[in-house]
Each structure stands twice: as structure tokens, then as C-alpha cells.
N, C-alpha and C positions, 0 to 999 in steps of 0.2 A: 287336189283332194276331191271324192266324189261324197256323195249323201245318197241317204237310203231314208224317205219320208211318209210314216206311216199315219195316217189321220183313221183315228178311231172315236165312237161316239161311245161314251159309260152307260150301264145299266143305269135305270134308274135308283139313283143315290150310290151310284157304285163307283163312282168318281177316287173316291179315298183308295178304294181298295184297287184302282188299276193305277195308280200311284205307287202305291206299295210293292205291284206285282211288279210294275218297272223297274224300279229303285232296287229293290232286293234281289232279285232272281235274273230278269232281264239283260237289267244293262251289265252287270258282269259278267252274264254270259257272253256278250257283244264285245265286251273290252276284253276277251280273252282269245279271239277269233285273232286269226290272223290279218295282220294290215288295218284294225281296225286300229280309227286315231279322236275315236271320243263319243260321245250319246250324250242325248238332251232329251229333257220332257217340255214337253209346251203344257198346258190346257188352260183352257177358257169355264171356268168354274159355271159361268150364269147359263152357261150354253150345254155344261156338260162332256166338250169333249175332250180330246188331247193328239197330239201330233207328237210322235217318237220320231226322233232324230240318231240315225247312226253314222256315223262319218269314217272315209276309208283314205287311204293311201292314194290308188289308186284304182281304176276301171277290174282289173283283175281280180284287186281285194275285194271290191265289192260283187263282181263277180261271182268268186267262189263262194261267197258265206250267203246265196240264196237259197238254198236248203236249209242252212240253220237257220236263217233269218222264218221262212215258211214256220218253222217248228216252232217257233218260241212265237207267233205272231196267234197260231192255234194254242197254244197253252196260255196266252193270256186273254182270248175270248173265253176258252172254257175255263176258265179259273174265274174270269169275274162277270162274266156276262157282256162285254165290250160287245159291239159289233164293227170289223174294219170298212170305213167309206174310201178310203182309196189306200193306192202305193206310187209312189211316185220316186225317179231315181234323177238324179244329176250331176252334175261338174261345178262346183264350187268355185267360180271365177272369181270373185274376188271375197277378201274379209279382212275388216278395218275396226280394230279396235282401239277405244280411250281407255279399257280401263279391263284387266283379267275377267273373263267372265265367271260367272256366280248365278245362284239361285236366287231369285226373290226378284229378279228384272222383269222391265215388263215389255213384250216384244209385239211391233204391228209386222204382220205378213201379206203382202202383196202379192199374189199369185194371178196368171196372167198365159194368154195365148202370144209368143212372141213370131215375127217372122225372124225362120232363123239367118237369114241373109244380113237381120242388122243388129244380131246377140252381140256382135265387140263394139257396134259403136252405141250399145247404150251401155255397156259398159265403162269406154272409158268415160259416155257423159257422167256416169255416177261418179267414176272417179274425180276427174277435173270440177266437176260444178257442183254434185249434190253432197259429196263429203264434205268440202271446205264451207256450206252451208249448214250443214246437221251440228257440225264439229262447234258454230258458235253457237248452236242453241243450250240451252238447261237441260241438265241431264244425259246427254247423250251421250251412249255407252259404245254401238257398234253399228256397222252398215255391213250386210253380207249380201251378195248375190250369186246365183246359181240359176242353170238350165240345164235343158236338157236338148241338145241338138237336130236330133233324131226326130221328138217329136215335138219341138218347137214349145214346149213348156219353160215358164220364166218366173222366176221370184225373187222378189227384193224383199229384205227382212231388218230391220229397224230395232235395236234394245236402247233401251230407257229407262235411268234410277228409277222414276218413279209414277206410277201409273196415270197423275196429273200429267209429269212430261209428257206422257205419251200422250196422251189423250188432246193436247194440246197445242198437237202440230197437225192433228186429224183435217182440220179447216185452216191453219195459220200456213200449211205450206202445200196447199192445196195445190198451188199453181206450180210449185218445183215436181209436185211428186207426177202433176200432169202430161208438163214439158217431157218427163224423163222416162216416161210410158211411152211417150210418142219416141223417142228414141229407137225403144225396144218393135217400133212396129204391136204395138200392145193392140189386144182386143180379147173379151169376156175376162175384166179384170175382178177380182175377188178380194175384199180386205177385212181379214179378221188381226183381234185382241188376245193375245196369251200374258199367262206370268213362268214365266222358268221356274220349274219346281225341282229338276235335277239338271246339273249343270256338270260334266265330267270330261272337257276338250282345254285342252291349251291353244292358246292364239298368241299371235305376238302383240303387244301393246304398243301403237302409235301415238303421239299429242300431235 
């Protein structure tokens, strides 16, 4: 599966309304594209911004829908004022969920310069070490990672019932989330707070 990740910053107080331009117009146009396999809103309320998530089949699906994708990314600046701070594409290596995902989660994003010579093995260390850790904490919903190989882009991404859980493992697993950077060959690491406001992907559900 690949992603197509848009981080845009709202107008001021326009936050609701590039919400609604998502939700409404946006992502069905995204779920009607071909090969497309789901969309997600992030934002970070205190911050203002939000990160659109489009999810694809494959390299190809995501591929083609970059023209659509352009179009609908200018009709939602000019429609609410948005301004977009990045685009960023990738390959979805892995995704490990406890429980369907839904809105109202709260999600830490880990974004990151990886070497890509050591993308699979800080993958499997997420699998082998950092799941079977998250997995006993409170709350925890899901573990996703994705890159980008090409340009050596990395992100780990973390959902949590409840915005204490998350907030919670910020310092408590300080030292797992450090070990597992170094994996990745990590450097100019980035870590922002969202809540899922639109949630429209199936996953398989793991315990």
C-alpha cells in the first residue's frame, strides 16, 4: 500500500472549515479514484494544522490520481484559505492494529531523515521489539510505518484511545522510541500530536 501525505496549515480560525471541505467534497472524491484504499484527517487543533492522508493500492494507483490529487489540493486552499507546507509520498511497510480504526484517536507522528540502506531493518526492529511493547501499554490502538526509498524519508505513526495515553508514552518510552530511530539510521527527527477527525480505511485488526 502506498500514501499520499498532505500537511497544510488553516487560515486563521479556518481550521473547521478545511475540515468540512475534507470530509464533504475531498475525500469522496479520493475514494472514488481508482486504486484508492481509504483517507484520513489528522489536525492538531492548538497548532492549526492538518495532514490529509490518501491511501493507494499500489505505486501506479497513486501514480495516476496526481492530477486529481493537484486539483482537489487547490480547491481546498481556495475554498478555505489553507496554505499546503508539504507533499510527501510513500510505501506503507507496515500496519498493526488492536482495534478498527475510527475518529476521535489520538495519533503521535514521527517523521525523520532515514538511511535508506537500513529502512527493513528498522522495520523489523518495530516489529519484533516496539509492537510487542506499545501492545502492553493503555490505550494502544495502532503502529504504522512508511518511507519513502528514493528519498530516504521515514515515519513512524502511533494511535491512542486517549489523548493522556498518548501523551503519556511521550517521556515513558523515550528510550524504545530512541533505540528504534537509530535503527532507521534516523536524523532531523520531527514529532508532532493529531486527533483523527475522519477516519475512512480498513485495516486488519491484530491482539
Amino acid at each position: 500500500m502506498f500514501v499520499r501525505a498532505t500537511r497544510l496549515r488553516a487560515a486563521a480560525g479556518g481550521l473547521d472549515a478545511l475540515i468540512d471541505e475534507f470530509t464533504g467534497d475531498i475525500a469522496p472524491k479520493l475514494r472514488a479514484m481508482p486504486g484508492n484504499t481509504g483517507t484520513v484527517l489528522l489536525v492538531d487543533r492548538k497548532e492549526g494544522r492538518a495532514t490529509a492522508l490518501s491511501y493507494w493500492k499500489d505505486q501506479a494507483a497513486l501514480d495516476s490520481s496526481e492530477t486529481a490529487a493537484t486539483g482537489l489540493r487547490t480547491q481546498a486552499t481556495s475554498s478555505t484559505g489553507a496554505t499546503i507546507e508539504g507533499v510527501q509520498r510513500g510505501e506503507i511497510l507496515m500496519m498493526e492494529a488492536t482495534a478498527p480504526p475510527e475518529a476521535g484517536r489520538f495519533i503521535r507522528t514521527i517523521m525523520f531523515s532515514a538511511d535508506p540502506a537500513q529502512i527493513d531493518a528498522g522495520v523489523a526492529h518495530m516489529r519484533s521489539t516496539v509492537l510487542p511493547a506499545l501492545k502492553a501499554l493503555d490505550g494502544f490502538r495502532a503502529l504504522i510505518c512508511g518511507a519513502n526509498r528514493d528519498s530516504g524519508m521515514g515515519i513512524v505513526t502511533t494511535v491512542w484511545e486517549t489523548e493522556a495515553d498518548r501523551d503519556s508514552t511521550l517521556t515513558s518510552q523515550a528510550g524504545l522510541r530512541e533505540d528504534a530511530l537509530a535503527k532507521f539510521g534516523a536524523a532531523n527527527v520531527v514529532i508532532e500530536a493529531y486527533e483523527s477527525v475522519q477516519v475512512d480505511i480498513e485495516v486488519p485488526v491484530t491482539h
